[in-house]
FIGU-556666 format. One record per residue (C-alpha): residue number from 0; x, z, y. Coordinates in steps of 0.1 Angstrom, whole numbers, plus 5000, padded with zeros to 4 digits. Example, Ala and Ser with C-alpha at 12.3 -4.5 7.8 and 13.67 -1.06 7.14 Angstrom:
// residues 2
0 | 5123 | 5078 | 4955
1 | 5137 | 5071 | 4989
END
This chain:
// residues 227
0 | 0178 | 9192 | 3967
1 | 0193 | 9187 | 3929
2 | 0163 | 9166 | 3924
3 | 0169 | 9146 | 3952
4 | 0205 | 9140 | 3945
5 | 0193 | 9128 | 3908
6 | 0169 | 9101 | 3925
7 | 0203 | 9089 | 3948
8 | 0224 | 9086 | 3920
9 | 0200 | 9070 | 3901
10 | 0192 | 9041 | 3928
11 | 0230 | 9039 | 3933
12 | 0240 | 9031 | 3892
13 | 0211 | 9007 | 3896
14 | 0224 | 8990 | 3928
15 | 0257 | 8990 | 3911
16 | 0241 | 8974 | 3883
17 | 0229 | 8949 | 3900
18 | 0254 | 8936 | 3919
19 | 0278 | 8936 | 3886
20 | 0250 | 8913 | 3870
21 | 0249 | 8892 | 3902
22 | 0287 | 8889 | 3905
23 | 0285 | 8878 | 3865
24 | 0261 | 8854 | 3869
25 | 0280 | 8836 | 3898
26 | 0309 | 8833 | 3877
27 | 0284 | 8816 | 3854
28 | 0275 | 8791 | 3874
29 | 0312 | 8783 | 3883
30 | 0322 | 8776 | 3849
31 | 0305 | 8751 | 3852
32 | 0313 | 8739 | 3884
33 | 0352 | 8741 | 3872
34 | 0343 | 8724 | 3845
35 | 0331 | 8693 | 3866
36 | 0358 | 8692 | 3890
37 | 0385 | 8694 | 3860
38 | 0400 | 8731 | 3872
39 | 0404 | 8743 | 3839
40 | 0428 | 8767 | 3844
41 | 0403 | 8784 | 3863
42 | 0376 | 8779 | 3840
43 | 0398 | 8793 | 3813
44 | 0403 | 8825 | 3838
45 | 0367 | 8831 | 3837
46 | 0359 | 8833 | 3803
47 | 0385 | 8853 | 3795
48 | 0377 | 8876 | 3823
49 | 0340 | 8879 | 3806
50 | 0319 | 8848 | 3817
51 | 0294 | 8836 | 3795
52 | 0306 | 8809 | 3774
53 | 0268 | 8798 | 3767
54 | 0257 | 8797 | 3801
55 | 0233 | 8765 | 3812
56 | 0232 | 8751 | 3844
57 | 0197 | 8760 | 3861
58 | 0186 | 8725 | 3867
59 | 0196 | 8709 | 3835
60 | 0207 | 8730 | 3812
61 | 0237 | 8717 | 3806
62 | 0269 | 8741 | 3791
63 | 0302 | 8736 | 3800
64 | 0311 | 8721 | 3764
65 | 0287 | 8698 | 3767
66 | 0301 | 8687 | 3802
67 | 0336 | 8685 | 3782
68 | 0322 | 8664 | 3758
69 | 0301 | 8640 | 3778
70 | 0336 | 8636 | 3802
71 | 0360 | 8639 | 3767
72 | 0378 | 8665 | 3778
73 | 0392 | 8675 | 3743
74 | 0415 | 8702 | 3752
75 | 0390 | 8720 | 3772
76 | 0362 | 8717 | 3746
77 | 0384 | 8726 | 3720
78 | 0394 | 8762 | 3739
79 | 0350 | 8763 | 3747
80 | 0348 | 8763 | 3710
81 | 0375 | 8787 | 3700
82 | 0360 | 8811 | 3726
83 | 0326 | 8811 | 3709
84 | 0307 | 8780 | 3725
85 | 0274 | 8772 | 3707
86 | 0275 | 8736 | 3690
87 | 0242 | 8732 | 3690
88 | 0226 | 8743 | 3722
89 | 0202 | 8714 | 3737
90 | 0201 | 8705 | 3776
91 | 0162 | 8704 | 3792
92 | 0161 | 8668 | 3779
93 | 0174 | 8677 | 3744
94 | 0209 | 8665 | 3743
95 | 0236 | 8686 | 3726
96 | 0274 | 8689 | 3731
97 | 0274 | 8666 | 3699
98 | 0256 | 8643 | 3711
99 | 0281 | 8635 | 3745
100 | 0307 | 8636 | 3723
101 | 0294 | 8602 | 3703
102 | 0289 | 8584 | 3731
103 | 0323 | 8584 | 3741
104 | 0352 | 8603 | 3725
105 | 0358 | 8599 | 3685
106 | 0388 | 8630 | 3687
107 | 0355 | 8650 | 3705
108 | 0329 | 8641 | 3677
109 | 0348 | 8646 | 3645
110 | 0362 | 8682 | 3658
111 | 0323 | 8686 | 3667
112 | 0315 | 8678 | 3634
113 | 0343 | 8695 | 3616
114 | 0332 | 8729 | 3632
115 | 0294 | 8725 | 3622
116 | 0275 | 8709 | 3647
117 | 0240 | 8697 | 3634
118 | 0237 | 8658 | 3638
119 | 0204 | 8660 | 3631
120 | 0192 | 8677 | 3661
121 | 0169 | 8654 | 3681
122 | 0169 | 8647 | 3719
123 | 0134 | 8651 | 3739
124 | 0131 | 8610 | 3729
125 | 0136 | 8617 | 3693
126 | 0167 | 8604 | 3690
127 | 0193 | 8618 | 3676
128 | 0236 | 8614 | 3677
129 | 0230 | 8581 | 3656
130 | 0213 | 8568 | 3686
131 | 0241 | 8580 | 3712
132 | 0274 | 8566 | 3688
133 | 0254 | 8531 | 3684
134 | 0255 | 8533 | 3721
135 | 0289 | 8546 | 3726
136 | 0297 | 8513 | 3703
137 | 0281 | 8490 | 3727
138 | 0300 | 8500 | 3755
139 | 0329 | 8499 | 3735
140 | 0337 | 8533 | 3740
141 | 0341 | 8545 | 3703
142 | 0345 | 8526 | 3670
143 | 0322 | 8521 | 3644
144 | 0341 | 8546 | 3624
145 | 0316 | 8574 | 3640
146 | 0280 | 8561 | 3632
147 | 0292 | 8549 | 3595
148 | 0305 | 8588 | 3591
149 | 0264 | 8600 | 3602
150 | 0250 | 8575 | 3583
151 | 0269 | 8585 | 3553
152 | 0259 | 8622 | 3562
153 | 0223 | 8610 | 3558
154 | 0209 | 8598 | 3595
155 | 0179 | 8580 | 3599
156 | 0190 | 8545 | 3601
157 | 0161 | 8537 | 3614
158 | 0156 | 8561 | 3641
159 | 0144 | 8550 | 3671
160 | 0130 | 8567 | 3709
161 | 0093 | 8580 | 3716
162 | 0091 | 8568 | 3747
163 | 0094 | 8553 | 3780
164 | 0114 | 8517 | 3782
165 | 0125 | 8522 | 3747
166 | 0102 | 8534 | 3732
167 | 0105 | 8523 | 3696
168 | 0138 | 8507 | 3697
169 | 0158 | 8511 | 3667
170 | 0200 | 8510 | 3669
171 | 0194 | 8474 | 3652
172 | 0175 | 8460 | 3679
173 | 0199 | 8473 | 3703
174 | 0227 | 8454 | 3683
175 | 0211 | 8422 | 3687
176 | 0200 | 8426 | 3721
177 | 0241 | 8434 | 3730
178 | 0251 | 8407 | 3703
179 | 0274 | 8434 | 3683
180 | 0271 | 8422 | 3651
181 | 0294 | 8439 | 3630
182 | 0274 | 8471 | 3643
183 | 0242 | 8451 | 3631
184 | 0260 | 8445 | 3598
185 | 0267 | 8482 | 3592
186 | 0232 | 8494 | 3602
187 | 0213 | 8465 | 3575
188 | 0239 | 8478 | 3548
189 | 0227 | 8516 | 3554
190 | 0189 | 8499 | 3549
191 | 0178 | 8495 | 3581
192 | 0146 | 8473 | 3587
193 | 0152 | 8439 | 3598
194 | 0114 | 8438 | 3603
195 | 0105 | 8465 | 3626
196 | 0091 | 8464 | 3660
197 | 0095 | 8482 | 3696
198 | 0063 | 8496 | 3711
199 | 0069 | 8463 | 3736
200 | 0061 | 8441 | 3701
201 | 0106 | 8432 | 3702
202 | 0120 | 8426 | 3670
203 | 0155 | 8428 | 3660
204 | 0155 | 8390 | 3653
205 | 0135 | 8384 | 3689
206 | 0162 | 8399 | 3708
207 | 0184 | 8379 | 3698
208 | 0171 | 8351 | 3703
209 | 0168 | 8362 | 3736
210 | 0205 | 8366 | 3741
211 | 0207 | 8330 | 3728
212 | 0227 | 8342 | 3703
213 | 0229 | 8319 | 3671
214 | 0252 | 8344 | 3646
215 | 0231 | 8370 | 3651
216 | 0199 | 8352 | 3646
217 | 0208 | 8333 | 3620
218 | 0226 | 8365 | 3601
219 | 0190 | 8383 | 3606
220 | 0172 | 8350 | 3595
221 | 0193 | 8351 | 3563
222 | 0176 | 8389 | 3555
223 | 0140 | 8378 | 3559
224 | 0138 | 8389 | 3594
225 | 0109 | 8376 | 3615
226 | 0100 | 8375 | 3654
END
C-alpha cells in the first residue's frame, strides 16, 4: 500500500510538473504575441511574473526584442533589455535584434550598441548590420549617421549577400541602383570597391547607368570605376 501511494504521488508531482511547464511556455508564446499587437503592459506583466525573456517564436525564431526593434518600439526594447534580453540572439534566417534596429530606428541602434550588441554577427546571406543601415538609408528611414558609426567600428565595407537575387551585391551597388549618392560617397571614403561585381556580372557604375543617372555615374567614372 505505502509503495503504492509513493508511485501516486510520484505521477502526481510529475503531472504537476507538467502542466506548470505548459502553462510557462504559453505565456512564452504570448510575449510575443503582446509584443506584436503593442499590449505592452501585458507583456511587461509577464515577464515580471516569470516569462522567458529569451523566448523565440517556433516558426521564426524571432524574440520579442527583436520584434521591438524591427517595429522601433524603444520603450519596450529598452525594458526587454533591462530585464535581461540577449542582444545577440539570431532568428532561423540569422537576423539579430541589432540588426532590425538599423533598418529603421537610430534611438533603437545606438542603445543596441551602447549595451554591447555584436555588429559583426552575420545573417544566413552573410550580411551583416552594415547591410541593413545602408538599407534603412535607402528608404530613408535612418541617417547616414548609423552606417558611418559601423564602419568606423571596423565593418566590411565591402560586404555583400551569398545568395539568391543579391547575391554579391555590395551596399555601393545598392547606392547607385537607388541613386543615393551621399551614401555612395561615404561607402568609397571607407575604401569600398568601385570595381566590384554582383554574381549577375552588375557593377556599381552599371547600375547607375541603368537608373539614367548622370551624378552618380560620372562621380564613379571620376574613381576609375568601370561597367
Amino acid at each position: 500500500m505505502k509503495k503504492k501511494t509513493q508511485i501516486a504521488n510520484i505521477m502526481l508531482a510529475f503531472l504537476l510538473v507538467t502542466f506548470h511547464l505548459s502553462l510557462i511556455a504559453q505565456d512564452n508564446a504570448k510575449l510575443i504575441e503582446y509584443i506584436m499587437y503593442q499590449e505592452f503592459d501585458k507583456a511587461k506583466e509577464l515577464i515580471n511574473d516569470g516569462a522567458d525573456v529569451n523566448y523565440q517564436d517556433e516558426s521564426s525564431g524571432s524574440t520579442a526584442l527583436m520584434l521591438a526593434c524591427q517595429y522601433d518600439f524603444v520603450e519596450m526594447a529598452t525594458f526587454l533589455i533591462e530585464h535581461g534580453a540577449d542582444l545577440n540572439l539570431q532568428s532561423k534566417n540569422g537576423q539579430t535584434a541589432l540588426m532590425a534596429s538599423a533598418r529603421v530606428s537610430e534611438d533603437l541602434f545606438n542603445l543596441m550598441l551602447s549595451k554591447g550588441a555584436d555588429f559583426k554577427i552575420k545573417a544566413s546571406d552573410g550580411t551583416t548590420a552594415l547591410t541593413q543601415a545602408c538599407t534603412g538609408v535607402l528608404r530613408e528611414k535612418v541617417p547616414l549617421a548609423i552606417v558611418e558609426k559601423l564602419l568606423e567600428k571596423g565593418a566590411d565595407v565591402d560586404e555583400a549577400a551569398n545568395g539568391g537575387r543579391t547575391d554579391g551585391y555590395t551596399c555601393l551597388m545598392m547606392a547607385a541602383r537607388n541613386s543615393k549618392l551621399e551614401l555612395a560617397k561615404l561607402l568609397i571614403s571607407y575604401g569600398a570597391d568601385v570595381n566590384k561585381k554582383a554574381k549577375d556580372g552588375k557593377s556599381a557604375l552599371g547600375l547607375a547607368q541603368e537608373e539614367n543617372n548622370a551624378e552618380m555615374t560620372t562621380f564613379l567614372k571620376s574613381l576609375g570605376a568601370k561597367e
